[in-house]
N, CA, C and O atoms as a GROMACS GRO file, in nm:
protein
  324
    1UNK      N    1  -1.648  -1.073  -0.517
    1UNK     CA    2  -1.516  -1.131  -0.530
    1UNK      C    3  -1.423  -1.066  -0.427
    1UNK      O    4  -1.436  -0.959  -0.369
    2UNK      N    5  -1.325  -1.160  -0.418
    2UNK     CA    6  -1.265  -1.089  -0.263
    2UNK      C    7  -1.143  -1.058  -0.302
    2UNK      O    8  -1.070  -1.149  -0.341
    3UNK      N    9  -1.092  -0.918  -0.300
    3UNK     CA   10  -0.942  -0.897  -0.365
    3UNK      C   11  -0.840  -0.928  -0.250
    3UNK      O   12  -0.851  -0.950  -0.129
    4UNK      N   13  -0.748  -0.921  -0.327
    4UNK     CA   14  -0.600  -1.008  -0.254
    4UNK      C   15  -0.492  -0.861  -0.259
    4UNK      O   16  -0.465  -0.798  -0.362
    5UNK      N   17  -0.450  -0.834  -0.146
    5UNK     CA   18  -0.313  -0.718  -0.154
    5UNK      C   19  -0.220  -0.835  -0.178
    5UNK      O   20  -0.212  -0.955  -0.153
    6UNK      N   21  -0.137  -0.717  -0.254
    6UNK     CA   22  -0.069  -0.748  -0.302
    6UNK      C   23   0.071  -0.662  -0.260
    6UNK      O   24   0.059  -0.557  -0.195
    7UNK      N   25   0.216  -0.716  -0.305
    7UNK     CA   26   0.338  -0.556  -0.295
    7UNK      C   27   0.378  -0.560  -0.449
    7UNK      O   28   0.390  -0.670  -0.503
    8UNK      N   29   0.391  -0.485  -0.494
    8UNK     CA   30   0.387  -0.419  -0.604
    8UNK      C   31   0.514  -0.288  -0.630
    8UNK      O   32   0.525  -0.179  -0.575
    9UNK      N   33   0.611  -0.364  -0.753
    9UNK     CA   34   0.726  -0.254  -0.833
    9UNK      C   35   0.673  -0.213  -0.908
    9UNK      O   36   0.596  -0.282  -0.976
   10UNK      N   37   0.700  -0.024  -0.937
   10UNK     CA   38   0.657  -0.036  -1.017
   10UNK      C   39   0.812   0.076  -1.101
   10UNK      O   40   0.924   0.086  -1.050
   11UNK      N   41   0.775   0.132  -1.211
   11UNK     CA   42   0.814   0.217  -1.267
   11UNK      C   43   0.740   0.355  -1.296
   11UNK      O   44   0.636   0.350  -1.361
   12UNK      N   45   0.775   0.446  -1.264
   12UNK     CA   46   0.728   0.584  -1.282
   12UNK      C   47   0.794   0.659  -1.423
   12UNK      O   48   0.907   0.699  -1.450
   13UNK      N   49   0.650   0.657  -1.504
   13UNK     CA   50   0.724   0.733  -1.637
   13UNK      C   51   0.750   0.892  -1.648
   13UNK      O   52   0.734   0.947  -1.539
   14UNK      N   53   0.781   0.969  -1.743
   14UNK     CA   54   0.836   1.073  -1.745
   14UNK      C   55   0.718   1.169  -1.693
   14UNK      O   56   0.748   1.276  -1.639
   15UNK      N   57   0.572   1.128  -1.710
   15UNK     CA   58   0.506   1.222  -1.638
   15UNK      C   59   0.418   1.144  -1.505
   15UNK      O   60   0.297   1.140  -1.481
   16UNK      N   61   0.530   1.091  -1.436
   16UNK     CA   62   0.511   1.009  -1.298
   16UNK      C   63   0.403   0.923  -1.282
   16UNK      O   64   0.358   0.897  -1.170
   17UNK      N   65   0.366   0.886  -1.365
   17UNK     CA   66   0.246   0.782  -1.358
   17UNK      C   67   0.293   0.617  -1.299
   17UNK      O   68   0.369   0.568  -1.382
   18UNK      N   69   0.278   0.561  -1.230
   18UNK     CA   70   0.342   0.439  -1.189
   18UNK      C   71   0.265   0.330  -1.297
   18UNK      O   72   0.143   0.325  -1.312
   19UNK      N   73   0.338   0.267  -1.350
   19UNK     CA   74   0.356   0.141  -1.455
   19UNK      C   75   0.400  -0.005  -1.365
   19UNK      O   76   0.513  -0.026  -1.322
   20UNK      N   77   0.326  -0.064  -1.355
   20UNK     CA   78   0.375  -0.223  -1.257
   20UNK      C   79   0.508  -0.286  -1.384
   20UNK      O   80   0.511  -0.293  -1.507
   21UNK      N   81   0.608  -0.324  -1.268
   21UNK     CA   82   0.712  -0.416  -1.323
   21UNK      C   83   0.718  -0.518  -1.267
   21UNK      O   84   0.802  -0.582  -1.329
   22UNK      N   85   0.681  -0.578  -1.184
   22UNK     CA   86   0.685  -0.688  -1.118
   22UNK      C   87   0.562  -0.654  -0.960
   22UNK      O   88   0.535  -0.550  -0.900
   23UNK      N   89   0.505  -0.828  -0.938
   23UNK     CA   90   0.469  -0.778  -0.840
   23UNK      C   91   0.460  -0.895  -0.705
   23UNK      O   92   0.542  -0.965  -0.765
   24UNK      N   93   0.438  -0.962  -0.600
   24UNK     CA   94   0.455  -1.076  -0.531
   24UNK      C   95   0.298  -1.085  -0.487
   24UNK      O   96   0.217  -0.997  -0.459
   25UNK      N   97   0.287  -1.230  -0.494
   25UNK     CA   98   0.170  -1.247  -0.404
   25UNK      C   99   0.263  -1.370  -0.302
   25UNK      O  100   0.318  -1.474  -0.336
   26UNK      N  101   0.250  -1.311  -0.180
   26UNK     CA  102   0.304  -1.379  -0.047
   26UNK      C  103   0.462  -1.406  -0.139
   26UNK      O  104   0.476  -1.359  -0.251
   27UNK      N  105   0.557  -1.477  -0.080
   27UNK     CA  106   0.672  -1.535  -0.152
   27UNK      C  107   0.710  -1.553  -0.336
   27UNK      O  108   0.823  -1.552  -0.385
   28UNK      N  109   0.610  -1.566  -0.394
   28UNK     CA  110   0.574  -1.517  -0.556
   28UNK      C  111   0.601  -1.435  -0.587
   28UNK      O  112   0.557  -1.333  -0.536
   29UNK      N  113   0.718  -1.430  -0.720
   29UNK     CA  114   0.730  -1.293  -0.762
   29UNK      C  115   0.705  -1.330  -0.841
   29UNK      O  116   0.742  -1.444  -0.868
   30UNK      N  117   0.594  -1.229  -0.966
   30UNK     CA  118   0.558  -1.239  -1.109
   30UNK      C  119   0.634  -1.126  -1.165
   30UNK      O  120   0.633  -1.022  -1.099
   31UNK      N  121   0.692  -1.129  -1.260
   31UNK     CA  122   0.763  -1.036  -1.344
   31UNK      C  123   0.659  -0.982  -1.446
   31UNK      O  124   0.593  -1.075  -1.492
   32UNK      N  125   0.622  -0.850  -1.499
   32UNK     CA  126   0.538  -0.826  -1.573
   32UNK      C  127   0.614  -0.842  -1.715
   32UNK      O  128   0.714  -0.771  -1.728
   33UNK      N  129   0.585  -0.917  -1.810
   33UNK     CA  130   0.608  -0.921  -1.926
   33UNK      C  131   0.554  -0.840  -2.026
   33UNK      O  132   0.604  -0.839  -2.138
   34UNK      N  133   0.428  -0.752  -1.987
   34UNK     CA  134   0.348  -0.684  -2.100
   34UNK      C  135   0.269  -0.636  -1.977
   34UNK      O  136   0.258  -0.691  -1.868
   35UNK      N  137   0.200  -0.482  -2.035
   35UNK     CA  138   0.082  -0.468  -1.981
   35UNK      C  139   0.005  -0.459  -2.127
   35UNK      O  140   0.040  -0.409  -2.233
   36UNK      N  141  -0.072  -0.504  -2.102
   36UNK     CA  142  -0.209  -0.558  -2.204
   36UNK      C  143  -0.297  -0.447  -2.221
   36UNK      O  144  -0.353  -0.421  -2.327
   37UNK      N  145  -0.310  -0.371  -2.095
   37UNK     CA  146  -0.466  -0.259  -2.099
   37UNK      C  147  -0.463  -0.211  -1.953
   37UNK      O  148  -0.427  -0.263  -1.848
   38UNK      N  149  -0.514  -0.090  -1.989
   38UNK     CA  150  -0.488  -0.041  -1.841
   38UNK      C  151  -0.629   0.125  -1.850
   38UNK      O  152  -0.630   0.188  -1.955
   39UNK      N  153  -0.707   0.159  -1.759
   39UNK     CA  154  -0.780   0.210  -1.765
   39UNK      C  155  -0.793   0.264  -1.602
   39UNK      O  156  -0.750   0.218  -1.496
   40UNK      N  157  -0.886   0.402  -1.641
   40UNK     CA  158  -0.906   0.498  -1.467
   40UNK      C  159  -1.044   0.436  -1.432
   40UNK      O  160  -1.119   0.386  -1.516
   41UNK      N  161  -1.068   0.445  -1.304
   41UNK     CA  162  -1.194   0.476  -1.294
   41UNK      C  163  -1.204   0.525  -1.176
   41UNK      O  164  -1.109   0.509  -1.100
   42UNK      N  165  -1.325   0.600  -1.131
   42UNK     CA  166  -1.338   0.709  -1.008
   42UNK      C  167  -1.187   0.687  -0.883
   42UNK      O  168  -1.154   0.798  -0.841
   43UNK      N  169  -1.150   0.638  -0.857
   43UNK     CA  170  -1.129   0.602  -0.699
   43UNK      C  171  -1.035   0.493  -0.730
   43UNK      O  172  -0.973   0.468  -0.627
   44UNK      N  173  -0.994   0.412  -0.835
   44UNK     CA  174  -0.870   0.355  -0.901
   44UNK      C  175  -0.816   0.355  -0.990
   44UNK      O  176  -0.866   0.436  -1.068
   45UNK      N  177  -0.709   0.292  -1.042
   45UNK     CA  178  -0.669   0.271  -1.159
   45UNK      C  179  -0.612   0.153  -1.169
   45UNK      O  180  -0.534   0.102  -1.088
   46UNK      N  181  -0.660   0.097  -1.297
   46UNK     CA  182  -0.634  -0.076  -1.348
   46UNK      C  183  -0.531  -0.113  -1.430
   46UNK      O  184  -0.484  -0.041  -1.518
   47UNK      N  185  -0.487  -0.251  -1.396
   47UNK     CA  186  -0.403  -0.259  -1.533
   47UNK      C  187  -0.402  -0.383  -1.549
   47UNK      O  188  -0.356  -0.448  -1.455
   48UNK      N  189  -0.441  -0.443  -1.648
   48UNK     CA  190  -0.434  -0.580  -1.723
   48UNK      C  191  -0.283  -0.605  -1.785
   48UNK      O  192  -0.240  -0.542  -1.882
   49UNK      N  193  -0.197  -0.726  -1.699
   49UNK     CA  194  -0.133  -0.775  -1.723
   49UNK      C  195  -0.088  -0.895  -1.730
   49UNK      O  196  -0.137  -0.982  -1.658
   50UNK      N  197   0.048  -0.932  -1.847
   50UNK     CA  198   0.063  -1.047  -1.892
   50UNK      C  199   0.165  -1.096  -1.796
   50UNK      O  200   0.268  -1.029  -1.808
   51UNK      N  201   0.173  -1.176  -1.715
   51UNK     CA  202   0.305  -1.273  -1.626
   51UNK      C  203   0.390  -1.267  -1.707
   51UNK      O  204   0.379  -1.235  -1.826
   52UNK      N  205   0.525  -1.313  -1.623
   52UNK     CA  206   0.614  -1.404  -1.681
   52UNK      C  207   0.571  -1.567  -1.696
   52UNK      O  208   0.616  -1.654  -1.770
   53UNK      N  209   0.462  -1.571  -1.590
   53UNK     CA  210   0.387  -1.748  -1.621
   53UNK      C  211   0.322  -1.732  -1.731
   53UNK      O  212   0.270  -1.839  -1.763
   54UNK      N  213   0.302  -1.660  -1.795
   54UNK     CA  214   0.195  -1.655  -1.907
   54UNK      C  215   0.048  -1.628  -1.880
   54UNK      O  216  -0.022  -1.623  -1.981
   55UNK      N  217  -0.028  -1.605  -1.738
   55UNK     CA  218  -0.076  -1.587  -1.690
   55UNK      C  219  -0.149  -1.479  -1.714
   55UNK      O  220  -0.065  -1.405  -1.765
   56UNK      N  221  -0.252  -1.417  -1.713
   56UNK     CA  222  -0.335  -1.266  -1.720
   56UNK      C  223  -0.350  -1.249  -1.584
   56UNK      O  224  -0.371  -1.346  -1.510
   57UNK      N  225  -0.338  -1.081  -1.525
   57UNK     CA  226  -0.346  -1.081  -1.400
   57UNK      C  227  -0.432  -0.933  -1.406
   57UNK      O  228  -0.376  -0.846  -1.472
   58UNK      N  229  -0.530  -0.904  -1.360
   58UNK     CA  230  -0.563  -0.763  -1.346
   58UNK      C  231  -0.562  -0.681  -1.213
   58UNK      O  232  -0.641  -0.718  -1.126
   59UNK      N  233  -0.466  -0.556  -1.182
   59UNK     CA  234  -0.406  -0.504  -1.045
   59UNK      C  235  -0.479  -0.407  -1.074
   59UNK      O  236  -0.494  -0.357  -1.185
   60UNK      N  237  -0.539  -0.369  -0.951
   60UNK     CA  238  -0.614  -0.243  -0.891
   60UNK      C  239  -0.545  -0.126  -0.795
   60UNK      O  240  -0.514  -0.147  -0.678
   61UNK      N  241  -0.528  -0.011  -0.858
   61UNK     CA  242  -0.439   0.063  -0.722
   61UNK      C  243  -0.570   0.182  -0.678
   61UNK      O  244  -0.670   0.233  -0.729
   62UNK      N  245  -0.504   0.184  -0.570
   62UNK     CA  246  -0.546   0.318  -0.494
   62UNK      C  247  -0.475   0.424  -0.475
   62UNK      O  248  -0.411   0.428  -0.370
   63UNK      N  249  -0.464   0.532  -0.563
   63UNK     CA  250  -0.383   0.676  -0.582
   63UNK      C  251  -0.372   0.698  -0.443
   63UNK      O  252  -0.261   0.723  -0.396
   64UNK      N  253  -0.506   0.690  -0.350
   64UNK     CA  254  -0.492   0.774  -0.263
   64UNK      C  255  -0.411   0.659  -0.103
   64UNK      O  256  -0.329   0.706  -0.024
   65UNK      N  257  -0.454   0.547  -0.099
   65UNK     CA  258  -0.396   0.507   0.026
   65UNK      C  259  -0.296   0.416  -0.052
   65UNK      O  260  -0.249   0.325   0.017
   66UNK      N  261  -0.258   0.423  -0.170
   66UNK     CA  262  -0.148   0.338  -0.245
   66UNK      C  263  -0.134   0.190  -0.229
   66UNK      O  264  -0.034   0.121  -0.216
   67UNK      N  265  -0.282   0.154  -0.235
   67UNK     CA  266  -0.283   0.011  -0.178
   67UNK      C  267  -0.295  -0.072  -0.299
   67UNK      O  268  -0.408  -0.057  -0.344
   68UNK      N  269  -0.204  -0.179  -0.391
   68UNK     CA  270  -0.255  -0.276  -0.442
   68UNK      C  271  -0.331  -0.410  -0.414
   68UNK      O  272  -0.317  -0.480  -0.314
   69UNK      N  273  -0.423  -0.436  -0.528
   69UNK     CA  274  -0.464  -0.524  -0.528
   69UNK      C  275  -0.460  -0.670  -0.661
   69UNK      O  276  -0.389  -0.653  -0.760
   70UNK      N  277  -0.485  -0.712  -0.656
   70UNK     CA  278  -0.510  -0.814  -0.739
   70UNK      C  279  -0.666  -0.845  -0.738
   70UNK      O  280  -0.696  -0.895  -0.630
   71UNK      N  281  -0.788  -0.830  -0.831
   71UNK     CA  282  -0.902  -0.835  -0.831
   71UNK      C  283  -0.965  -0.905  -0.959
   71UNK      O  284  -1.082  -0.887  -0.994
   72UNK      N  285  -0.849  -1.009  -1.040
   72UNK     CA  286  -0.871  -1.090  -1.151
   72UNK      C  287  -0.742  -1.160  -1.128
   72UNK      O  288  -0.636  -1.121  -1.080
   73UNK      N  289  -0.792  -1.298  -1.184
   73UNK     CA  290  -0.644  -1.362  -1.215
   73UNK      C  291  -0.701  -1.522  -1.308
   73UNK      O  292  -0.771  -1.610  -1.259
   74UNK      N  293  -0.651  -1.517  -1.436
   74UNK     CA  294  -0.677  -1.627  -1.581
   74UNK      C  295  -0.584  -1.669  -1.608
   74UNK      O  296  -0.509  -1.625  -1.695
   75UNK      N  297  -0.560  -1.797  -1.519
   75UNK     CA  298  -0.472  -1.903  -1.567
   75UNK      C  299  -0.453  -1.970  -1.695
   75UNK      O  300  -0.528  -2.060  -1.733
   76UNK      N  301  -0.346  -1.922  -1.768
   76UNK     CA  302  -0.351  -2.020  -1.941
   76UNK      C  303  -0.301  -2.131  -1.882
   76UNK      O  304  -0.221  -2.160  -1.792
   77UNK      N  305  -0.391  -2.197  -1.980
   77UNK     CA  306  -0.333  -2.436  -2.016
   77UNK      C  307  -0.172  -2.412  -2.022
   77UNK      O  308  -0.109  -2.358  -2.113
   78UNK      N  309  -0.123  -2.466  -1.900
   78UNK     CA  310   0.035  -2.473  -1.886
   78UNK      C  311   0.086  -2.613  -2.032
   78UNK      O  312   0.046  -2.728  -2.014
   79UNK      N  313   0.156  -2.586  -2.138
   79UNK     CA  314   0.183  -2.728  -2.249
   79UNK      C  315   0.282  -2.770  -2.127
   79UNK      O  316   0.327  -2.732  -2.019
   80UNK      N  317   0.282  -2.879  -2.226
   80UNK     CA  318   0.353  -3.007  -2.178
   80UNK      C  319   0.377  -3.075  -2.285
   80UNK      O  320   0.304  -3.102  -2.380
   81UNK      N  321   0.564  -3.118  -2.245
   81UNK     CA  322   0.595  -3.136  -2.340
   81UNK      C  323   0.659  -3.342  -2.352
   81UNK      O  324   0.702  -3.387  -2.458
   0.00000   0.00000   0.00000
């Protein structure tokens, strides 16, 4: 699967950990409404989040060259009304 950079806000909590608040893909800004789940692993750290589209998005960072990514993305059935 081919990940997508991304630019990425985030928030840094009281023991500096960066938390995504919003993030753009090209001209797109998604507002994070929720993070859902978020987990380490060797060489990144993940976080499963909910859009403001309603959308699931899962972002990949790199501690060390601070690079986001986007490496999931689950479009929900948009209603109609």
């Amino acid at each position: 699967m081919q990940q997508i950079q991304i630019k990425v806000e985030c928030y840094a909590g009281y023991r500096g950990e960066e938390t995504p608040r919003r993030f753009w893909m090209g001209k797109r800004k998604i507002e994070v409404k929720e993070v859902k789940d978020r987990w380490l692993a060797p060489d990144h750290r993940y976080f499963k989040i909910l859009g403001d589209d309603h959308d699931i998005y899962v972002l990949r960072h790199d501690p060390n060259s601070w690079i986001w990514e986007l490496v999931f993305f689950k479009a929900e059935p948009k209603k109609t009304s």
